[in-house]
VEXZAKOL-429163 format. One line per field, with one value per residue: residue number from 1; residue in three letters; x, y negated, z negated of N, C-alpha, C in turn. Coordinates in steps of 0.02 Angstrom, whole numbers, always signed. Layout:
N
nr: (NUM	...)
rest: (ALA	...)
n.X: (X	...)
n.Y: (Y	...)
n.Z: (Z	...)
ca.X: (X	...)
ca.Y: (Y	...)
ca.Z: (Z	...)
c.X: (X	...)
c.Y: (Y	...)
c.Z: (Z	...)
END
This chain:
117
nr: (1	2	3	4	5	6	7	8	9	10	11	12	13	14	15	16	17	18	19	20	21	22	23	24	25	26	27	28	29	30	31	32	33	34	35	36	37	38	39	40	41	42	43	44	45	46	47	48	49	50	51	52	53	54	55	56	57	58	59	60	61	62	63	64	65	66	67	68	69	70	71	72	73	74	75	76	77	78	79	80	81	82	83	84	85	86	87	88	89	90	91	92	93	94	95	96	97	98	99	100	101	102	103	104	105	106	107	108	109	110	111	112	113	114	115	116	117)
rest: (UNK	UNK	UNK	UNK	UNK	UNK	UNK	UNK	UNK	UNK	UNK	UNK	UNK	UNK	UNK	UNK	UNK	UNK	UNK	UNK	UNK	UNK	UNK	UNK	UNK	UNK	UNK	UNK	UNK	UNK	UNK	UNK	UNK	UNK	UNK	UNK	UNK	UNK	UNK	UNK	UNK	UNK	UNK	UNK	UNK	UNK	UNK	UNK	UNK	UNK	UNK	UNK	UNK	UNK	UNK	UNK	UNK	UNK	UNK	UNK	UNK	UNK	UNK	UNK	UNK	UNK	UNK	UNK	UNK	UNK	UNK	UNK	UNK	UNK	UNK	UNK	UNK	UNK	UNK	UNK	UNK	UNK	UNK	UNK	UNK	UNK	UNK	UNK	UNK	UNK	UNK	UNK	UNK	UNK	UNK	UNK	UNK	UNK	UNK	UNK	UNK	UNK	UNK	UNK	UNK	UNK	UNK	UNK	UNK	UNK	UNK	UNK	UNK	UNK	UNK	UNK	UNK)
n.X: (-1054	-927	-870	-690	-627	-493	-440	-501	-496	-332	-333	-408	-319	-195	-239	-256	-104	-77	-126	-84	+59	+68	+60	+130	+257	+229	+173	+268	+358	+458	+540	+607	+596	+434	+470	+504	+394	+278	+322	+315	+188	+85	+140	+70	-63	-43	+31	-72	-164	-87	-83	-205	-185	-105	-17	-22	-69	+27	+115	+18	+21	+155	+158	+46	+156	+231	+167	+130	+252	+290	+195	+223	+343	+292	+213	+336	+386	+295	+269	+402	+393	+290	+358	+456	+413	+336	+208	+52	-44	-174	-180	-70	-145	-242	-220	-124	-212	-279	-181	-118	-233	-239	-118	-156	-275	-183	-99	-207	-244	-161	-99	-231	-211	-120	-143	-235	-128)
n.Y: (-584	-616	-509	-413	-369	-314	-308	-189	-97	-83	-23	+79	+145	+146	+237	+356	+366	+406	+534	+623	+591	+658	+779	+816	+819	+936	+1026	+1059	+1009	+911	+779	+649	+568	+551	+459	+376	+340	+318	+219	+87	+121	+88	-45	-127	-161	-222	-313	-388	-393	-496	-626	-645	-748	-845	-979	-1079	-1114	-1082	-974	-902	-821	-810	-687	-613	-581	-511	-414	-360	-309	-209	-126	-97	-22	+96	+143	+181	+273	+376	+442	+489	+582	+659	+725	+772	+893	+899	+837	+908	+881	+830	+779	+694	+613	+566	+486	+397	+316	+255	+176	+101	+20	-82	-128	-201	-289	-360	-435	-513	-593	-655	-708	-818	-902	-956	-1024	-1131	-1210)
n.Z: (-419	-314	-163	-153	-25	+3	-146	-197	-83	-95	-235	-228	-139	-214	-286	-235	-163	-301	-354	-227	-243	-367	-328	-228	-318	-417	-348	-209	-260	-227	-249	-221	-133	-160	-263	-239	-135	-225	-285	-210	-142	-257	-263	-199	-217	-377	-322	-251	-338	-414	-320	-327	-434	-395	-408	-326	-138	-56	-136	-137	-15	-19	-142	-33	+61	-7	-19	+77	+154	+58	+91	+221	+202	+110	+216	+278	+190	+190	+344	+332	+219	+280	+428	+350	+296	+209	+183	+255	+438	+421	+300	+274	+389	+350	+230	+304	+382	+289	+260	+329	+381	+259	+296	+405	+354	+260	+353	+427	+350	+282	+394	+419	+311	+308	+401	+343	+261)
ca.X: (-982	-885	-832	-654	-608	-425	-422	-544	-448	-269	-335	-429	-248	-135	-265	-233	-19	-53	-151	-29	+139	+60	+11	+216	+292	+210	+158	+315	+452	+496	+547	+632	+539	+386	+473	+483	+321	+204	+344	+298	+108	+73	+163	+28	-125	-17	+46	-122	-198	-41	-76	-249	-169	-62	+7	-29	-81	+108	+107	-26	+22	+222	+128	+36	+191	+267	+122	+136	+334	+272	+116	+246	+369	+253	+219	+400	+396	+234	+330	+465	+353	+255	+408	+511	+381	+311	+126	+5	-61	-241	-158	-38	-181	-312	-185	-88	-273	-298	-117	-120	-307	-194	-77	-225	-284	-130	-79	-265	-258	-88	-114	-272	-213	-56	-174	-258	-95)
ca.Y: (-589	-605	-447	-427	-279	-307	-279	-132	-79	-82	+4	+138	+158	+155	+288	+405	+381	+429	+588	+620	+595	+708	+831	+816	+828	+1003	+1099	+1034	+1002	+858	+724	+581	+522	+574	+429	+293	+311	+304	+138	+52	+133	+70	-108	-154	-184	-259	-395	-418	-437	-563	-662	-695	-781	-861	-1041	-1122	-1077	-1056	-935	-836	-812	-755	-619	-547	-547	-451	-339	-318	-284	-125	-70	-57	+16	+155	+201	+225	+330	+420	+461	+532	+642	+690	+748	+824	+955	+882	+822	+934	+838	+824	+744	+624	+572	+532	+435	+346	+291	+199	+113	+49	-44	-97	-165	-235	-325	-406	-470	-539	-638	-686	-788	-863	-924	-1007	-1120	-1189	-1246)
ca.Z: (-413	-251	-178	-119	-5	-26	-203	-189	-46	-116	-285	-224	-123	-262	-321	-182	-201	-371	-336	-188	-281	-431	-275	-189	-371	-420	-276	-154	-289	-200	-314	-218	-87	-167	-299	-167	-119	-287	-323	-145	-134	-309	-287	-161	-264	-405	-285	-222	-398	-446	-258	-341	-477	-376	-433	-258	-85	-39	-188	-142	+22	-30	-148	+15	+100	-8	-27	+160	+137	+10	+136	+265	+168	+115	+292	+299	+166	+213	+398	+301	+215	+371	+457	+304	+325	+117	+192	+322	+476	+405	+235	+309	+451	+301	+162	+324	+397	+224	+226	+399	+359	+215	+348	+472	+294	+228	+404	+444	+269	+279	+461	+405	+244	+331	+454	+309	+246)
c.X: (-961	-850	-750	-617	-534	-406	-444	-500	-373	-280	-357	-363	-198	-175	-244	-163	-18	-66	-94	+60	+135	+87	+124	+271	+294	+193	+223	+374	+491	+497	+592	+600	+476	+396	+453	+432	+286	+249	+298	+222	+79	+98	+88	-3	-93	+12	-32	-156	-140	-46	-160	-236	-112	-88	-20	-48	-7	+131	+80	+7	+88	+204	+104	+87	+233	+225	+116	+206	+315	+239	+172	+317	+371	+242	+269	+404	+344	+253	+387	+436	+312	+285	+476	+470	+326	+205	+103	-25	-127	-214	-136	-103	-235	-287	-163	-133	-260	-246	-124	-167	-275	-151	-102	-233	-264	-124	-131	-268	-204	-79	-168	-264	-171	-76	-220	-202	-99)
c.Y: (-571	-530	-474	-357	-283	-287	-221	-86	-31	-42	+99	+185	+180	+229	+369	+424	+411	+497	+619	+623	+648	+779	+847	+850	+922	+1042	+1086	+1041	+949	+784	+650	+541	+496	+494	+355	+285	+292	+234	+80	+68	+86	-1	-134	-187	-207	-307	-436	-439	-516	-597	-699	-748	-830	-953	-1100	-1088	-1052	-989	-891	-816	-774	-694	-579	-540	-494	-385	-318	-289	-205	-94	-59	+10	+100	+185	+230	+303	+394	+467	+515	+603	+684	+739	+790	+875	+952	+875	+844	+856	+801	+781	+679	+586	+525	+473	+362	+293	+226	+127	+68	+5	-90	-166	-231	-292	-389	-449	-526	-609	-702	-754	-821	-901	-974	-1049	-1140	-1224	-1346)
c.Z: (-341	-234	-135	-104	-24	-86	-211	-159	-72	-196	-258	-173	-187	-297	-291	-173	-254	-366	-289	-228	-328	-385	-271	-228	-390	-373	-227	-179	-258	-260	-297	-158	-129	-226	-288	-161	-179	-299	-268	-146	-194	-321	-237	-197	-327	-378	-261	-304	-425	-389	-299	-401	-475	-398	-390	-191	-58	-64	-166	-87	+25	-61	-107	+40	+76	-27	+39	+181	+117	+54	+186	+247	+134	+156	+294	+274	+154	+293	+380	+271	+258	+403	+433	+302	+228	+145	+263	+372	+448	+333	+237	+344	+395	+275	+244	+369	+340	+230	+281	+406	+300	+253	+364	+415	+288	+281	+433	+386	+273	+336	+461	+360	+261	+376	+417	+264	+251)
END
């Protein structure tokens, strides 16, 4: 079976939001950012699994964008947490590593997919 880092990728992500949001919720008490993010961290890899099931190449290619919409989205709200004083330097630097390859990913996919149009 074919591997595909993107899905791999974007799961073992949404795994890390989830852990992370649990983490923000109980030890932090923060409860609205912390909301944003697991919605946006966690849409990623559900757009990317619904892009492989996409209808058409046109199709697939609107699912990454909006899974690249959410990955940046998440930074935002990874930033926010960073700087509200919610996630240590060593915490933020690890999770916002992952999202930004996330980024690199989607964007790499996204302009190859649109010059085989």
């Amino acid at each position: 079976m074919k591997e595909n880092v993107l899905k791999e990728k974007s799961f073992a992500f949404a795994l890390r939001v989830v852990k992370c949001f649990q983490y923000l919720q109980t030890e932090k008490k923060e409860y609205v950012l912390s909301k944003q993010f697991l919605r946006s961290g966690t849409a990623i890899g559900a757009l990317v699994r619904e892009a492989e099931q996409g209808e058409s190449k046109a199709d697939f290619i609107h699912k990454l964008a909006i899974a690249l919409k959410e990955a940046n989205e998440t930074e935002y709200w990874l930033l926010l947490l960073k700087e509200g004083g919610y996630l240590d330097t060593i915490s933020f630097e690890s999770i916002h590593t992952n999202c930004v390859e996330l980024l690199k990913l989607l964007i790499s996919i996204i302009k190859t997919s649109r010059g085989k149009l």
